[in-house]
C-alpha positions as CSV (number, residue, x, y, z in Angstrom):
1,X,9.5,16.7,-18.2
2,X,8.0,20.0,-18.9
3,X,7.7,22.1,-22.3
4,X,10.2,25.3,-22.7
5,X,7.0,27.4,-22.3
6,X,5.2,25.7,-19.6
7,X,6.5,26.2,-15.5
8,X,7.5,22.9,-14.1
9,X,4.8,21.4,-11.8
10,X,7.1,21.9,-8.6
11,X,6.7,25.6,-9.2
12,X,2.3,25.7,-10.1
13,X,3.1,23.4,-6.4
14,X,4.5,25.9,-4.6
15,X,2.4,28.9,-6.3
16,X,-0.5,27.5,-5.1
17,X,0.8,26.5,-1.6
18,X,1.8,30.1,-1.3
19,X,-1.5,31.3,-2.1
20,X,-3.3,29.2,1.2
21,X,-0.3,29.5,3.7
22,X,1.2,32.7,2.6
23,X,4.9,33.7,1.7
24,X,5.9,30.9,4.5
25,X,5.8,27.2,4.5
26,X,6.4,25.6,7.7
27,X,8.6,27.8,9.1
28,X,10.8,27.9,5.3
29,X,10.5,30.6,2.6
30,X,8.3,29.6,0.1
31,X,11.1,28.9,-2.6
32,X,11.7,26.3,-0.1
33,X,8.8,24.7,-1.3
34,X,10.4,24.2,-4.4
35,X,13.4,22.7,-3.9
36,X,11.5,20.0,-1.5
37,X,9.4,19.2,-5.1
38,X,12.6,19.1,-6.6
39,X,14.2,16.9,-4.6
40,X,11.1,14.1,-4.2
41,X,11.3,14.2,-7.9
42,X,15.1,13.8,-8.6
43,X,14.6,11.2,-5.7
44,X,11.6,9.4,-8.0
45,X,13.4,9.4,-10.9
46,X,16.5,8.2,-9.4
47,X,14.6,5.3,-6.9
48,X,12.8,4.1,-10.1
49,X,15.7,3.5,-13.0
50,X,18.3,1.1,-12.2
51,X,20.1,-2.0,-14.0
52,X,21.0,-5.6,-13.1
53,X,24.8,-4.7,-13.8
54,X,24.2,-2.0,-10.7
55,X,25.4,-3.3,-7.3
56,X,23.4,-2.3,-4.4
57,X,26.6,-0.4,-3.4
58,X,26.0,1.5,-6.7
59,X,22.2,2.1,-6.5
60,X,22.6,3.1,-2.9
61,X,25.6,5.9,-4.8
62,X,22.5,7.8,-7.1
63,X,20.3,7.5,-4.4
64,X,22.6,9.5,-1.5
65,X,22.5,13.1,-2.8
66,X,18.7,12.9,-2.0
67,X,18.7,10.6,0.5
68,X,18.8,10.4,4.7
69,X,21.5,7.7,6.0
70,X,18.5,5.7,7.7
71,X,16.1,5.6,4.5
72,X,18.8,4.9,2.0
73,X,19.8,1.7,4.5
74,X,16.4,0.6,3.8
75,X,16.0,1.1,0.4
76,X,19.6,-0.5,0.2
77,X,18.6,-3.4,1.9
78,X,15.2,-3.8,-0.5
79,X,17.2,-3.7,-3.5
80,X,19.6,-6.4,-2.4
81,X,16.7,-8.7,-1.4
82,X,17.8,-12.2,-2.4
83,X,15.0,-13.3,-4.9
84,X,14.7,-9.6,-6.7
85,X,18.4,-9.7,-6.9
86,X,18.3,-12.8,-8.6
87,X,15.2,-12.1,-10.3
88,X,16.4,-8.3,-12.1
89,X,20.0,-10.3,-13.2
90,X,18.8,-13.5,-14.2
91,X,16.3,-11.3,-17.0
92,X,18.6,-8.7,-17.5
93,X,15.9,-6.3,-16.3
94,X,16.5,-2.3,-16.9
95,X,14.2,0.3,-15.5
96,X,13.9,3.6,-16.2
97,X,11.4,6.3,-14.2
98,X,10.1,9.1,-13.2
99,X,7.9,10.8,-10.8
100,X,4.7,13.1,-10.7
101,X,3.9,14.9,-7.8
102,X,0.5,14.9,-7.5
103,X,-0.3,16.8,-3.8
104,X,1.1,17.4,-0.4
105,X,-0.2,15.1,2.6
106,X,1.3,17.1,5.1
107,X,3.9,19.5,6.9
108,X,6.2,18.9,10.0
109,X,7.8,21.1,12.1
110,X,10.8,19.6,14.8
111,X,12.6,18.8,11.5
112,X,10.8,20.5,9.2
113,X,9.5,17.9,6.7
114,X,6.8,18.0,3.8
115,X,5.0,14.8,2.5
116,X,4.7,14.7,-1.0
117,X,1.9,12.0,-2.2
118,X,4.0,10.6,-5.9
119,X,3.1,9.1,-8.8
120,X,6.9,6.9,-9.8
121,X,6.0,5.3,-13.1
122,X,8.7,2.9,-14.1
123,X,9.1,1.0,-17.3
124,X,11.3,-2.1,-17.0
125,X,12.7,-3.9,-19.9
126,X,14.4,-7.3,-20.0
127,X,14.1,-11.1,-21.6
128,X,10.0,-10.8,-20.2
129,X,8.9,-7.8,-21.2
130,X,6.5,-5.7,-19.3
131,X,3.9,-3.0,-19.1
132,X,4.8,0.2,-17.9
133,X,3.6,0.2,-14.2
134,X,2.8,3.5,-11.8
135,X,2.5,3.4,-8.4
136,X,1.4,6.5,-5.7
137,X,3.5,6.7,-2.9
138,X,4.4,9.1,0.1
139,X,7.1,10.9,0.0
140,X,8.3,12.7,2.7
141,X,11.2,15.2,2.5
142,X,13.1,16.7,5.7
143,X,15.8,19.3,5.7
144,X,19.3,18.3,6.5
145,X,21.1,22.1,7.3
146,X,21.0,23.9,3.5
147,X,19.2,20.4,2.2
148,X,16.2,18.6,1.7
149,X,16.8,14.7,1.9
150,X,14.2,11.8,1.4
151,X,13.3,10.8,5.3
152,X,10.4,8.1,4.5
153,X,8.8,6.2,1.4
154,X,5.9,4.7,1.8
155,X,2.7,3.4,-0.8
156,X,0.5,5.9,0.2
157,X,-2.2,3.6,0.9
158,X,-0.1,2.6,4.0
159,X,-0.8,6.2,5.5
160,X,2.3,7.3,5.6
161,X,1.0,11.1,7.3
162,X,4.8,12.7,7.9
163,X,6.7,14.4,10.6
164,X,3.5,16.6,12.1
């Protein structure tokens, strides 16, 4: 979340992206730039709040928008994982997040694609409670015709390095 008076991060992103590569960005205008930030963020936000009453059917539904075909099967697939299934219902567990971007890792050409590394904090609430937790991951974007879609999610640690 940003103040009224403040630019949101996505655009000080692309600003200063602009300023090393010029008034293109892998091939894509510049404002480009800023709807890949916007949609890793609506894509951390949305990957990191969900409740035990959702279905993976449901969970999969918020992710889509933002999402390829192949990833979302995977994320899918994660969220339906027998013991964290059991686990989220069985202590009623609720998350709500969000998602910093903190740099880019890389740019791909042959789809275009930008790897975002993100901060998704998450606070989950439930019969145990816990402490809000933060983890950096990669994020990489790709466009989809007019769209940019979540292609690959990765801890960053694992090296994810995008489509170059």
């Amino acid at each position: 979340m940003h103040l009224p008076d403040q630019e949101p991060p996505f655009r000080r992103l692309a600003v200063r992206v602009e300023h090393y590569v010029g008034e293109r960005v892998v091939g894509e205008p510049a404002t480009d730039l800023s709807a890949a930030a916007q949609t890793t963020l609506t894509f951390a936000k949305d990957y990191s709040t969900w409740s035990y009453t959702e279905s993976a059917n449901d969970y999969a539904a918020t992710l889509s928008p933002v999402t390829t075909t192949q990833e979302l099967a995977i994320i899918k697939n994660g969220y339906s994982t027998a013991g964290t299934a059991q686990q989220r219902t069985a202590e009623k567990q609720v998350s709500t997040g969000s998602g910093t971007i903190d740099s880019i890792r890389s740019f791909g050409t042959g789809p275009t694609s930008i790897t975002f590394v993100v901060t998704i904090s998450q606070q989950v609430t439930g019969a145990q409670p816990a402490p809000a937790q933060s983890s950096q991951y990669a994020v990489t974007v790709t466009t989809t015709g007019t769209a940019w879609q979540v292609s690959d999610l990765e801890l960053s640690q694992l090296g994810n390095q995008g489509n170059t």
